[in-house]
N, CA, C and O of each residue as an XYZ file, in Angstrom:
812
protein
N      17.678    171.231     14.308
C      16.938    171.022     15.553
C      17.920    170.795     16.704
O      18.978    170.189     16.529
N      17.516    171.333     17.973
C      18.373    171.066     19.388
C      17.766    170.766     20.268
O      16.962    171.538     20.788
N      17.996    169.462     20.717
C      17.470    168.457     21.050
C      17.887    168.396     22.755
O      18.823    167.658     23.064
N      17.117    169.246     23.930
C      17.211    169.311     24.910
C      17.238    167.791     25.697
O      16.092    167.423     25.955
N      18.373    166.759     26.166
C      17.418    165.634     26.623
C      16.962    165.518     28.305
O      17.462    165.896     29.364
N      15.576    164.684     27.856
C      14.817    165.115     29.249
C      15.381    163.226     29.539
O      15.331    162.388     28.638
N      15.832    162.954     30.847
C      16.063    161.547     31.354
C      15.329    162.450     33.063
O      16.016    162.806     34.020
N      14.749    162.503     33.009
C      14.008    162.927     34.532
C      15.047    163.400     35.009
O      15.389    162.511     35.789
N      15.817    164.225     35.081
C      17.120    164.527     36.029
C      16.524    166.242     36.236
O      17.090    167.011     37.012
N      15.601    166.550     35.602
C      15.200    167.745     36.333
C      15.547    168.949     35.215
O      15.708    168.689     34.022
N      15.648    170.444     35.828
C      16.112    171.808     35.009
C      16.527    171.508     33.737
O      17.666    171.397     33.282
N      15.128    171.356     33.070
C      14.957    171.423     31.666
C      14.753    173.091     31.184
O      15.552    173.698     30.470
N      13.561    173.622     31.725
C      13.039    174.607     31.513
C      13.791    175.621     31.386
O      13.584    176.196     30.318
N      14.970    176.321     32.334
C      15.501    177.065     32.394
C      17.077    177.115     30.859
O      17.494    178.151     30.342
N      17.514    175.834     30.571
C      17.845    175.755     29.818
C      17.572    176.071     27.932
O      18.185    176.569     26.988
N      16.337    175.449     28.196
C      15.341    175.411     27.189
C      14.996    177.132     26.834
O      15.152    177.572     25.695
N      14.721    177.626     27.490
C      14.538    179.000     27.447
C      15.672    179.510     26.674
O      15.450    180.160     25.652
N      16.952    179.260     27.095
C      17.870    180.373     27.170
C      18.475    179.577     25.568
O      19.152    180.364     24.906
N      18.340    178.480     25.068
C      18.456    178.258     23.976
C      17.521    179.067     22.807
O      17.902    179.531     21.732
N      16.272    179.070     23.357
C      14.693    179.776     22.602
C      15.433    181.132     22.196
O      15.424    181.679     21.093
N      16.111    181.556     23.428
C      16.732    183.363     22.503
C      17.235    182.857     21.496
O      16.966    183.851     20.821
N      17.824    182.072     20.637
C      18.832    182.519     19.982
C      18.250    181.101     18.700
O      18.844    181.044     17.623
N      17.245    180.215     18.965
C      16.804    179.202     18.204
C      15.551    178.943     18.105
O      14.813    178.788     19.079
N      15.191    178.870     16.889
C      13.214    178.849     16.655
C      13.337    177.094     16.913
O      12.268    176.504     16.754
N      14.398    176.329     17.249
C      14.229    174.847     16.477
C      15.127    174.249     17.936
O      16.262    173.772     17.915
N      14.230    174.443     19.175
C      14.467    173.891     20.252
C      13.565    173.004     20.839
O      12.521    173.416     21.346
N      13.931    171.588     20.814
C      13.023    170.261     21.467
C      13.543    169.919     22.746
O      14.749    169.840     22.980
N      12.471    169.680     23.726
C      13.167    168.975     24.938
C      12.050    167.348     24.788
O      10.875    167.263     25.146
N      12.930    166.208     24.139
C      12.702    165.116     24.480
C      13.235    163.965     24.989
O      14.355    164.206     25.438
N      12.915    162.792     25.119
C      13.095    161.459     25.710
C      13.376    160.638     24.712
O      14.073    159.673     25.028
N      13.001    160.733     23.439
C      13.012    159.867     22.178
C      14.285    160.073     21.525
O      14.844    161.064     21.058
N      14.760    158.104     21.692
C      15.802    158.241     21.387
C      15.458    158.540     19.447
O      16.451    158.475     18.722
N      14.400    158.772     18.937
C      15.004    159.044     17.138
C      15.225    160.575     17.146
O      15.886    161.227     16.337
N      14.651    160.945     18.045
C      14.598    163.079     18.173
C      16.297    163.136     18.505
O      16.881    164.096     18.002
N      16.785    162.567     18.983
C      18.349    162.770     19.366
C      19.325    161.985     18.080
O      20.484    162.255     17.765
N      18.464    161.007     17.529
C      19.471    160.860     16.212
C      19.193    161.893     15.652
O      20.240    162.408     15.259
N      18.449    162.404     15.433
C      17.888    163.539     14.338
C      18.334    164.575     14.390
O      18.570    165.310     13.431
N      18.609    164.901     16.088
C      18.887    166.167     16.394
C      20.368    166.788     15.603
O      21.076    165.921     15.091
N      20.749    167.960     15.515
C      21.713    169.045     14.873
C      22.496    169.357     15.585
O      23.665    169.670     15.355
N      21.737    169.291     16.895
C      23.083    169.638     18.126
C      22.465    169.208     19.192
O      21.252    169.418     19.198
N      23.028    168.535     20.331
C      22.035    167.635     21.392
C      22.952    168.639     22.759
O      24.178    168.700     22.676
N      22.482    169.102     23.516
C      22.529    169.242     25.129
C      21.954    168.466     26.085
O      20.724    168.497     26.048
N      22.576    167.576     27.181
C      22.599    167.156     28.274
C      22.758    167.992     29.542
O      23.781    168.464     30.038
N      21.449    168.059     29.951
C      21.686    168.722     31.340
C      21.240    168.067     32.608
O      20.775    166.928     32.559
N      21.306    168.447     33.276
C      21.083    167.553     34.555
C      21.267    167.882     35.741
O      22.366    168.386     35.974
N      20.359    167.738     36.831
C      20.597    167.892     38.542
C      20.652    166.447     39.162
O      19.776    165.616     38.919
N      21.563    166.235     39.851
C      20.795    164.801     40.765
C      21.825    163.974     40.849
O      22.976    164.402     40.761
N      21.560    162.744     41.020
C      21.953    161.479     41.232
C      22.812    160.537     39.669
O      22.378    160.161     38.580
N      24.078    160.481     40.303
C      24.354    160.103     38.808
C      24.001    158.570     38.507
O      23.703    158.185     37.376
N      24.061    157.749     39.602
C      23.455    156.004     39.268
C      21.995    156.139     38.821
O      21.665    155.335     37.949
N      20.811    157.219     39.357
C      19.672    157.236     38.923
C      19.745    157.141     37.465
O      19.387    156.266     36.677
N      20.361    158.391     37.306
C      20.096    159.017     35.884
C      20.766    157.876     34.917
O      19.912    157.447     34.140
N      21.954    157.304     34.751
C      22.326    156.074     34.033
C      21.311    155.422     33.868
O      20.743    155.334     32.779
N      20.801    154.678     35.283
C      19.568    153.614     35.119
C      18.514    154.189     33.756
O      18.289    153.643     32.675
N      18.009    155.488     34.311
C      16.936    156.037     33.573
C      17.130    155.937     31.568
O      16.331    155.710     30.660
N      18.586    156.238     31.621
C      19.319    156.540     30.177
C      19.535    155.442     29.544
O      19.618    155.351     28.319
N      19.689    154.139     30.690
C      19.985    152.864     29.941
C      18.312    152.091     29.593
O      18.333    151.025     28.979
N      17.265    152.540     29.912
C      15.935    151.671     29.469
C      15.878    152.254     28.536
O      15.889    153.453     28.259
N      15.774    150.827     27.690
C      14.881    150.998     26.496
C      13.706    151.692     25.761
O      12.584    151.399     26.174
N      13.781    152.414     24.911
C      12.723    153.058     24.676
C      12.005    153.163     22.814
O      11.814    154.140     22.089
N      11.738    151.399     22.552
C      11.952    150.883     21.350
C      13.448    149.673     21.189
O      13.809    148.623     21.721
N      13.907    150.536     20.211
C      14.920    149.462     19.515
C      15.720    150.186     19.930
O      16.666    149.747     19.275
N      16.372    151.410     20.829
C      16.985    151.747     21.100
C      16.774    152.357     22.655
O      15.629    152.633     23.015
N      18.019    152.579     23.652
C      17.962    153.772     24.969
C      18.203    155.459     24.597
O      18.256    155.806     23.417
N      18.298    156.151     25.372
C      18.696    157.294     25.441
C      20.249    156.964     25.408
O      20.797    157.503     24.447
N      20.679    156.585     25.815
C      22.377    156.338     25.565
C      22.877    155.982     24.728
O      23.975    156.404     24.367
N      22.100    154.920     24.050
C      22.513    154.278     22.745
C      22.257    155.192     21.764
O      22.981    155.175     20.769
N      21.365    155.994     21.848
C      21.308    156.938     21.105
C      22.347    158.418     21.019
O      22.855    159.048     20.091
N      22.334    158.536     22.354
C      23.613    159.770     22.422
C      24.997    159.180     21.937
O      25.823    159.859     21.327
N      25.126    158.177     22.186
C      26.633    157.446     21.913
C      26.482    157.414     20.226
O      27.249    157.989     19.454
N      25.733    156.897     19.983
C      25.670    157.168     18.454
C      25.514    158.632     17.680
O      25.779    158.518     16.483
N      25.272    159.517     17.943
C      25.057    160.808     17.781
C      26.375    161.477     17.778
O      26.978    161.855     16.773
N      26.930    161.631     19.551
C      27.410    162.629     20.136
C      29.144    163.014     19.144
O      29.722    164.096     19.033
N      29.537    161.627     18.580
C      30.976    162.481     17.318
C      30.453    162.723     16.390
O      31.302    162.655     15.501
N      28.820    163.181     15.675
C      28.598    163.139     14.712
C      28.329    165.042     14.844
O      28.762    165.906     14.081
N      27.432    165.218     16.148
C      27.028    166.794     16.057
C      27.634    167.191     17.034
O      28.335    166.427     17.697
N      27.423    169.030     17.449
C      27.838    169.486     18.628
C      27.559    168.948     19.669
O      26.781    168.002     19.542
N      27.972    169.230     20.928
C      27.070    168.097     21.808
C      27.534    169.106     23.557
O      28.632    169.116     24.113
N      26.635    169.605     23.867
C      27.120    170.057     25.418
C      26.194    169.357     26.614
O      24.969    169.356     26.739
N      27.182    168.793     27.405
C      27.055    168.541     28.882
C      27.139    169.346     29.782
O      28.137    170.045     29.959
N      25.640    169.392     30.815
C      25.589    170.587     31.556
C      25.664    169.619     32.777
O      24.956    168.615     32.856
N      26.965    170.151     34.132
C      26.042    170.130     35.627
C      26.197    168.209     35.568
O      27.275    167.675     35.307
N      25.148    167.552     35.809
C      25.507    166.242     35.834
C      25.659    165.612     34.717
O      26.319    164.578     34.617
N      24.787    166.438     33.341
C      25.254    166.156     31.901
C      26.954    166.002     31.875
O      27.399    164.936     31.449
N      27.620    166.740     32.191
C      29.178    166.634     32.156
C      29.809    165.502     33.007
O      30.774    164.868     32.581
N      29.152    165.216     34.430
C      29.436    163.879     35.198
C      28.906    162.770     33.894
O      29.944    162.347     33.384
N      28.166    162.400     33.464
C      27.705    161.243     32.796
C      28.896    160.623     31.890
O      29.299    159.479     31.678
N      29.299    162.020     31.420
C      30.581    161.603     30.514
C      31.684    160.701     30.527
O      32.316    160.040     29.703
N      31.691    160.901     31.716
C      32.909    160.243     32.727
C      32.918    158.330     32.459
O      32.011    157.683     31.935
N      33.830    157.956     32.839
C      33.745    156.647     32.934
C      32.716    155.709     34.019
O      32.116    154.661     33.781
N      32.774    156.543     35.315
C      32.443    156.139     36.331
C      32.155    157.220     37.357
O      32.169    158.375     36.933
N      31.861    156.992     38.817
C      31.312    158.165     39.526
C      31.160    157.593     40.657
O      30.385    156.648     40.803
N      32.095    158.237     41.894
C      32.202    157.573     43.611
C      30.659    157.651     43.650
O      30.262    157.256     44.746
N      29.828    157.961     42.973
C      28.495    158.435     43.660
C      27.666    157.324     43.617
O      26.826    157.047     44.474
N      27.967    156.537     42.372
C      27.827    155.058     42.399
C      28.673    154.429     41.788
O      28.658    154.522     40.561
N      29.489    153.749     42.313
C      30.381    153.057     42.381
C      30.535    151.759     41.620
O      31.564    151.232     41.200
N      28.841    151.229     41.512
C      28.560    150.451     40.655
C      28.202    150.341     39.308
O      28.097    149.342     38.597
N      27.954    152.058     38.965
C      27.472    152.291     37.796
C      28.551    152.682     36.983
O      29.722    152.897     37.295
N      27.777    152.763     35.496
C      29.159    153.099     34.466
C      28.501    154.245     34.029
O      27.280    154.225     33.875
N      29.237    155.353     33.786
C      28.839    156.383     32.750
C      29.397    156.346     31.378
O      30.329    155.588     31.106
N      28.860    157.139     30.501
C      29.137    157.056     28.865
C      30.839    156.573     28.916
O      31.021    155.433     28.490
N      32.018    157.272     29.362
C      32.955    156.852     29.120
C      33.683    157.485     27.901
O      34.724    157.010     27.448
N      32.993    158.722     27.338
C      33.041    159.691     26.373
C      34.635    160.025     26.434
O      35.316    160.036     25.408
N      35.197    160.309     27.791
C      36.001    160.834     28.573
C      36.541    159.589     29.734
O      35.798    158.931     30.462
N      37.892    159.510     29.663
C      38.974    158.936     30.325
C      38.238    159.074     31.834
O      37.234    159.786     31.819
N      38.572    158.537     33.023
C      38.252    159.146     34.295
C      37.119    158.703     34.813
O      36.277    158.049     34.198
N      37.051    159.113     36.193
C      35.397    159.487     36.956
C      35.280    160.456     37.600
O      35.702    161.549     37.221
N      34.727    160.275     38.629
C      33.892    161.819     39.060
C      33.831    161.473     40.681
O      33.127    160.700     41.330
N      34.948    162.448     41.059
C      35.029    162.304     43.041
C      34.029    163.052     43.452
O      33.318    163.661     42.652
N      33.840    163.098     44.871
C      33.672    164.181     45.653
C      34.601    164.884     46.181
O      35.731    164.436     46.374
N      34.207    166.170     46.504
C      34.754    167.311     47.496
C      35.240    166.907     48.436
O      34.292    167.104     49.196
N      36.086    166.420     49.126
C      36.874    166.810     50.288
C      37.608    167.872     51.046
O      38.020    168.887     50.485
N      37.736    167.685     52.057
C      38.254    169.070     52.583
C      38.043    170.223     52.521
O      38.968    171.036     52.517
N      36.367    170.682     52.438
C      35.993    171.794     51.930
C      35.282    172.260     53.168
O      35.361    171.549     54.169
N      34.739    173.143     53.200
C      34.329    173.586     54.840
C      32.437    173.104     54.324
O      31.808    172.579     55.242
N      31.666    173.287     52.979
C      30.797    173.157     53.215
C      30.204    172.062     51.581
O      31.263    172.312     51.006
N      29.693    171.465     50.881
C      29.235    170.586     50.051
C      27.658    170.756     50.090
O      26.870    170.427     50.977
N      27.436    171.358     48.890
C      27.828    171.549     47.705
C      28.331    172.664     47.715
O      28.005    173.679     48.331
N      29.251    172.438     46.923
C      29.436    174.055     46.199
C      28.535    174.775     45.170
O      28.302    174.583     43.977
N      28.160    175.581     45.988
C      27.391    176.760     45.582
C      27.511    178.098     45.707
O      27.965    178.766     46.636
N      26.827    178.568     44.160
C      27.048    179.639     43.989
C      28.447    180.301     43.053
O      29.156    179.413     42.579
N      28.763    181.316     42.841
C      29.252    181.834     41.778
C      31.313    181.916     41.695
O      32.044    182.696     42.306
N      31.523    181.320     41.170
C      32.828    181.197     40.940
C      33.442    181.721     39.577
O      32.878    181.919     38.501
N      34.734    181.882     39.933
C      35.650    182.011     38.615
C      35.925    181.246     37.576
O      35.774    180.076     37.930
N      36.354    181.336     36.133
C      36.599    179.799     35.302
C      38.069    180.180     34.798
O      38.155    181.036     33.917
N      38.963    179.727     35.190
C      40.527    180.030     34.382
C      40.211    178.819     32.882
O      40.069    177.597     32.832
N      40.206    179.754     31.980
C      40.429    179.303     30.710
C      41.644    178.983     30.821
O      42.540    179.548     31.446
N      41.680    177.313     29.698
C      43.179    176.960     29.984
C      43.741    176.847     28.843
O      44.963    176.794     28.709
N      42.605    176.780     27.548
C      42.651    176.188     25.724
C      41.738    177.140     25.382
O      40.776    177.668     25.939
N      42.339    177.235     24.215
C      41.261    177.997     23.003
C      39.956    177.153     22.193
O      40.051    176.358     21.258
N      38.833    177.589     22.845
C      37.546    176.708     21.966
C      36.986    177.853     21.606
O      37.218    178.998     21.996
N      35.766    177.197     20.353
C      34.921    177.972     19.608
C      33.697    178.419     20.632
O      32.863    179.315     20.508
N      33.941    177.303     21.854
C      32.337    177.698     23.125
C      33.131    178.667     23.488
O      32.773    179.347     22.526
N      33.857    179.316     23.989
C      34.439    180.308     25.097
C      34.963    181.619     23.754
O      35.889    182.413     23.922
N      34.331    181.558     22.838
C      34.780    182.215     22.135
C      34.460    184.129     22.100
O      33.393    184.516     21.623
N      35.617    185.288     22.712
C      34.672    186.567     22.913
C      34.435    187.088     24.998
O      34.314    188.124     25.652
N      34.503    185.244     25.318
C      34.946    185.452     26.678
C      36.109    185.421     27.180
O      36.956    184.590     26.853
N      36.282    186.344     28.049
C      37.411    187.091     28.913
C      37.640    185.375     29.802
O      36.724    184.573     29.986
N      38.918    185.206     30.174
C      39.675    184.433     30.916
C      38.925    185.328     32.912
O      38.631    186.473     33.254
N      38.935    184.335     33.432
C      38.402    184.343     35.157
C      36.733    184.903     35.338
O      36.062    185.368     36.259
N      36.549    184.614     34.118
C      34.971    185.142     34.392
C      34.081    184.100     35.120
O      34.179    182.888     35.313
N      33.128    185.103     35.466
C      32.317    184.447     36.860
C      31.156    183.614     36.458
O      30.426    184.287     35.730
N      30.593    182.141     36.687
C      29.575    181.263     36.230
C      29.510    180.820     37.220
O      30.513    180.751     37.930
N      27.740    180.146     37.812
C      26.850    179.432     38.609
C      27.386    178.471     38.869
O      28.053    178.070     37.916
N      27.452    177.719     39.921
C      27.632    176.632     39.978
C      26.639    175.867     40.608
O      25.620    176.552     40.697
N      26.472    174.636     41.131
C      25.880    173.922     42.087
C      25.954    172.023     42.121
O      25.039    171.303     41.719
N      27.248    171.544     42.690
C      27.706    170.509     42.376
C      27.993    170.107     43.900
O      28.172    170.995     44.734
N      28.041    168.443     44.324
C      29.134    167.965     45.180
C      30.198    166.713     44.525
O      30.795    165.819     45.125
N      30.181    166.879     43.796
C      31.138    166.480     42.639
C      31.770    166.562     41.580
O      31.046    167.041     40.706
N      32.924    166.294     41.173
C      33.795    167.085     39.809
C      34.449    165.774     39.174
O      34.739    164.695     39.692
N      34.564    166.195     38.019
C      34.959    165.318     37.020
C      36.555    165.229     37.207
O      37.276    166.227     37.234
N      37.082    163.699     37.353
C      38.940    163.562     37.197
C      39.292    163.159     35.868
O      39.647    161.981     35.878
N      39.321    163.537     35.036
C      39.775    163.301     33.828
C      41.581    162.675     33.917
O      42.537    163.173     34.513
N      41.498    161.363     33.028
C      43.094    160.863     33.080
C      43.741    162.008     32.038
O      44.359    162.772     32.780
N      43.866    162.426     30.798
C      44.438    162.881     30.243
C      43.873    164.021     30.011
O      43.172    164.333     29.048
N      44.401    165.067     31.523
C      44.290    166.308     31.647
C      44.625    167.469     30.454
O      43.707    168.280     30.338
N      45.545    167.647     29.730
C      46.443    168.348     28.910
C      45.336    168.193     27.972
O      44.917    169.231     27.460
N      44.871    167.259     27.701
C      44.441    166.786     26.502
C      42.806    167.376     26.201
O      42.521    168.012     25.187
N      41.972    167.083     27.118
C      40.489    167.509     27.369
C      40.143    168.713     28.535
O      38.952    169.020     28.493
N      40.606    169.156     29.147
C      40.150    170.195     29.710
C      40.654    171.465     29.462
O      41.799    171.884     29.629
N      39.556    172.088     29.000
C      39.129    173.719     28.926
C      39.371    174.443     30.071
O      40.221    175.269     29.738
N      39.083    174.609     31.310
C      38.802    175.816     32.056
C      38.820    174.865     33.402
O      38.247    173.780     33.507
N      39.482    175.417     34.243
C      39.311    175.174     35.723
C      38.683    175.767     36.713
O      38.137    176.743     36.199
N      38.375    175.735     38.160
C      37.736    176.713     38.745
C      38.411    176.055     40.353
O      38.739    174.872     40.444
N      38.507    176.831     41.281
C      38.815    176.583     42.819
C      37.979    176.418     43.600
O      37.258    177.354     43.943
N      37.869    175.412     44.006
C      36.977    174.994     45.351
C      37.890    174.044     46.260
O      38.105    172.902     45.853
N      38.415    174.453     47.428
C      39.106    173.883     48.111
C      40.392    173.063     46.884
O      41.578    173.391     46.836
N      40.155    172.671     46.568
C      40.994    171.759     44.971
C      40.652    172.712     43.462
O      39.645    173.318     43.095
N      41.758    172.541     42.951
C      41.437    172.866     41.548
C      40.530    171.961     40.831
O      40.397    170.875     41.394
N      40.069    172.067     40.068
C      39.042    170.789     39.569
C      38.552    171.467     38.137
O      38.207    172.648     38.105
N      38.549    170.645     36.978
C      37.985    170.558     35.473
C      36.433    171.161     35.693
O      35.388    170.618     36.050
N      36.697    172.237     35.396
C      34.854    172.535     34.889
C      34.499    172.983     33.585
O      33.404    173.446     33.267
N      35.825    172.761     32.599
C      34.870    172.478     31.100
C      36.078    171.457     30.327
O      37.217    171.696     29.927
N      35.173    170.139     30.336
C      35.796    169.481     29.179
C      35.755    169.754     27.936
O      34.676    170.325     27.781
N      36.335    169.683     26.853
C      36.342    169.500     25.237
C      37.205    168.759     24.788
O      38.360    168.761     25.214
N      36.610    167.689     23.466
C      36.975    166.984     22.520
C      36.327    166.714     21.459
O      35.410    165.947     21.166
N      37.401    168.011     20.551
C      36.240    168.197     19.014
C      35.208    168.620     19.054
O      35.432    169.762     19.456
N      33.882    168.515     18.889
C      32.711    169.135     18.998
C      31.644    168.496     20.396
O      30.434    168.405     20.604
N      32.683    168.214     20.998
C      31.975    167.314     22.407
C      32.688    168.542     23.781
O      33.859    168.735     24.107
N      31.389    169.171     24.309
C      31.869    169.990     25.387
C      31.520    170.125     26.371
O      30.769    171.094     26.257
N      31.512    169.817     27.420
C      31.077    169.837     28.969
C      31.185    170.841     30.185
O      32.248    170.826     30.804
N      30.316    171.604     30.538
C      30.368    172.094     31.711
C      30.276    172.000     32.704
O      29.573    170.990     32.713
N      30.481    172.353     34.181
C      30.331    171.633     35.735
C      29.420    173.053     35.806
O      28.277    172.898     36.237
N      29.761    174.231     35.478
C      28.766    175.399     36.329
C      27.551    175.865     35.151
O      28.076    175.793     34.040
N      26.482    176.198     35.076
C      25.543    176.351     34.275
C      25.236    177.348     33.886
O      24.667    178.208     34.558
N      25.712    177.493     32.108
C      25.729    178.824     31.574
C      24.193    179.241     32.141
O      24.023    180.223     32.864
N      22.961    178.234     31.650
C      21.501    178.992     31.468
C      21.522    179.820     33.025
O      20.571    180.577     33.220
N      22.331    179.726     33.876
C      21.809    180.147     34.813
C      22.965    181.151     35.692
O      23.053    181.218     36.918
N      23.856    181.939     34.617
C      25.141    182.371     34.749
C      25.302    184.005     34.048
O      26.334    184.485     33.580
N      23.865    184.696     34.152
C      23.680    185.727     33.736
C      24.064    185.791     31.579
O      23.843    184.916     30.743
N      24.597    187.022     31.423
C      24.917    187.678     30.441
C      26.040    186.915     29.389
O      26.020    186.815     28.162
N      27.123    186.371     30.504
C      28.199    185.978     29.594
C      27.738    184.599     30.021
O      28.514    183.855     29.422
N      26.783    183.732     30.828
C      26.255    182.215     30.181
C      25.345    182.281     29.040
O      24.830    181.363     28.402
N      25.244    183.612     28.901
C      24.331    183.202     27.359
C      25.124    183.960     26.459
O      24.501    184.584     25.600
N      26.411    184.046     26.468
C      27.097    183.997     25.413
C      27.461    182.967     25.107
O      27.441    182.669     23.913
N      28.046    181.811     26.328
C      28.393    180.583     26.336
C      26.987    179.916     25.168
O      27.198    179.271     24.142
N      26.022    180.192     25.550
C      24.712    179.560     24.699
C      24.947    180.104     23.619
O      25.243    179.374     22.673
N      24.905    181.097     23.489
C      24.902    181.820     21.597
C      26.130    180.804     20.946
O      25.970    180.183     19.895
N      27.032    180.767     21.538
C      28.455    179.995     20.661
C      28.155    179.120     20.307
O      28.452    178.900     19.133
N      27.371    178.041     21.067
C      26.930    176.489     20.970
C      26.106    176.911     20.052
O      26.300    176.080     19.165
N      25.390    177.571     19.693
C      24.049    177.703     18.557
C      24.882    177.743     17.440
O      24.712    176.961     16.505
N      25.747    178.561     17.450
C      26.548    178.938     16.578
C      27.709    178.278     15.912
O      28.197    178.650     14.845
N      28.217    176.997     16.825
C      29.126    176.259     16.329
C      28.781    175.643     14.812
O      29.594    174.916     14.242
């Protein structure tokens, strides 16, 4: 089972779909036992990253949505989409007060010096490591974006996959082990984002 999680952060549907090609055994829920259970869990997300924490940290039983992904996420595959990949982070200028999972070293700036925020629309990804997600894809290929923030990871060498240019170079796919994160969104990245999807099915 693949366990879409819904924390109100929005673009479920479009995700959900593009998993359905390739999986009869796709859930989009809130329950943290559907995410222990789950086989492979995706985090996706639009929005606000202090919201979405708040939302992830209530209780829902004997357990949160977090407590549940944290317990899960070294056990199965696990992809972060879009603000799914911000959550990872330690922390986030966006709230300053909040903590994210912490999966990953770092937090999550904003854009500076850019002529316009967000960045949108379709960019390049320089592959930088060999993973089983990028597996079949060509190095500078083109994926969606739609962010005003990027993930700073402390131990660069170590976790990031693929970069992309926006005014700054900046991490748009983390990996560690079967834990993988994106900033631009395969479901919504034509032909070769749903190759990116077939791999994850496939890991």
């Amino acid at each position: 089972m693949i366990v879409v999680v819904d924390y109100n952060a929005g673009n479920l549907r479009s995700i959900q779909k593009a998993l359905q090609l390739y999986s009869n055994s796709v859930v989009v829920s809130d329950k943290p036992e559907d995410i222990l259970s789950a086989d492979k869990i995706v985090l996706p997300g639009v929005g606000n990253f202090g919201k979405a924490m708040e939302h992830i940290s209530e209780k829902k039983g004997d357990l949160s949505i977090g407590e549940a992904i944290l317990e899960s996420i070294n056990k199965v595959p696990f992809l972060g989409i879009c603000l799914g990949m911000q959550l990872l982070m330690e922390s986030s200028e966006e709230c300053p007060n909040c903590l994210g999972f912490g999966v990953f070293e770092g937090n999550v700036i904003k854009f500076r010096n850019v002529e316009k925020i967000p960045h949108m629309g379709w960019n390049s990804v320089n592959l930088v490591k060999d993973m089983p997600l990028f597996e079949g894809i060509k190095n500078n290929e083109y994926f969606y974006f739609v962010h005003s923030y990027y993930v700073n990871p402390k131990n660069l060498d170590e976790v990031v996959g693929g970069t992309s240019d926006y005014g700054t170079t900046f991490p748009c796919i983390l990996n560690k082990d079967d834990i993988y994160a994106t900033q631009f969104h395969p479901e919504k990245s034509g032909k070769i984002g749903l190759k990116v999807i077939k791999n994850f099915i496939e890991l």
